[in-house]
Kinemage of the C-alpha trace (Angstrom):
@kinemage 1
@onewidth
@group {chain A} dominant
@subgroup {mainchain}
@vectorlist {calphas} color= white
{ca unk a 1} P 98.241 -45.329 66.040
{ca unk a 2} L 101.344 -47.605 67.202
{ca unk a 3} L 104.636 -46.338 68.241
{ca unk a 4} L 106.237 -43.408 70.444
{ca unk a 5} L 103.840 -40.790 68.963
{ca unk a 6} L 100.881 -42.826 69.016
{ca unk a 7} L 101.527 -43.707 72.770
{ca unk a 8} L 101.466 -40.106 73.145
{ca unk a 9} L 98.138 -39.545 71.845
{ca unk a 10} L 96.318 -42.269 73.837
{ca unk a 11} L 97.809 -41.444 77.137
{ca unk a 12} L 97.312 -37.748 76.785
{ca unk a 13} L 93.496 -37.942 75.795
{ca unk a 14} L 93.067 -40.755 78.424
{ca unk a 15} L 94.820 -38.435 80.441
{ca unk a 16} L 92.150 -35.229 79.282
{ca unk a 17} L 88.882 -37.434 79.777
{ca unk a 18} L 89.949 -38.518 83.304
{ca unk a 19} L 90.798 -35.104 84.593
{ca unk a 20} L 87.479 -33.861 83.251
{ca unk a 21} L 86.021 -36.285 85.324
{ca unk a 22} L 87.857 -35.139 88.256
{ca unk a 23} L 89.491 -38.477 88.480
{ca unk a 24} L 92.857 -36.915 89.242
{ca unk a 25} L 94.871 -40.135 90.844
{ca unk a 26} L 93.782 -41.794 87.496
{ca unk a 27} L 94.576 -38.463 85.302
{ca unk a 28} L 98.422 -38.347 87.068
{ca unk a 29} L 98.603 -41.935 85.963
{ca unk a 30} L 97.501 -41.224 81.956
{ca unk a 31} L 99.702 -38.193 82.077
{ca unk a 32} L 103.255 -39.269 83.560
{ca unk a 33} L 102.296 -42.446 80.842
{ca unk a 34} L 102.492 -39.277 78.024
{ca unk a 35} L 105.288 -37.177 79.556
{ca unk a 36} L 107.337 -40.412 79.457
{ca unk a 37} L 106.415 -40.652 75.368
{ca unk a 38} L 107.249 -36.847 74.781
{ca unk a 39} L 108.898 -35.421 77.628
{ca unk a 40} L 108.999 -31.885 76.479
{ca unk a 41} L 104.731 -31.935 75.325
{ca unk a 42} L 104.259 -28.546 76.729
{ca unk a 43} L 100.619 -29.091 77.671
{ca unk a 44} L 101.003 -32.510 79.010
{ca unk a 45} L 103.415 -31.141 81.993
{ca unk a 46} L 100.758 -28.531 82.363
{ca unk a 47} L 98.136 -31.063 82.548
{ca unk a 48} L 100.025 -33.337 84.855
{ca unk a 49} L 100.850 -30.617 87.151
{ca unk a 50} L 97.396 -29.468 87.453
{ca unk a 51} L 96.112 -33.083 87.930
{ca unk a 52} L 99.271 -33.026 90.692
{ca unk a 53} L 98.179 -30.221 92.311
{ca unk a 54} L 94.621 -31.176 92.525
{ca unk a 55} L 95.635 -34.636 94.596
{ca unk a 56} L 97.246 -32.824 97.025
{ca unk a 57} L 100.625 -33.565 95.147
{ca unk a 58} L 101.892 -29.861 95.873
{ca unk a 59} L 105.407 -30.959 95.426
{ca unk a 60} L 106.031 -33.093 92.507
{ca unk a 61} L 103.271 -30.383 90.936
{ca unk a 62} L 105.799 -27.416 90.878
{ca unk a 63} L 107.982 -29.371 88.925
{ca unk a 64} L 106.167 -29.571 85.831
């Protein structure tokens, strides 16, 4: 996939396989990369702000 919505896709299951791995630094990364695509992806700001949370990020996690 190319484009905006394609984008999307590949950051948010980059995003998925890295915070399975508990590679959250690298997760917050693939996320933010999706949010930015589709800012209002419901389960992508969950995501991130899990992955956030989980790297000590406390702060910038309550906001998504």
């Amino acid at each position: 996939m190319s484009g905006p919505s394609g984008d999307f896709e590949r950051w948010f299951a980059e995003g998925n396989r890295l915070s399975g791995a508990g590679k959250w630094a690298d997760a917050v990364a693939s996320y933010r990369k999706a949010v930015a695509a589709n800012p209002r992806h419901e389960w992508a700001l969950n995501n991130l702000g899990f992955c956030l949370h989980q790297a000590g990020e406390h702060e910038d996690a309550v906001c998504c």
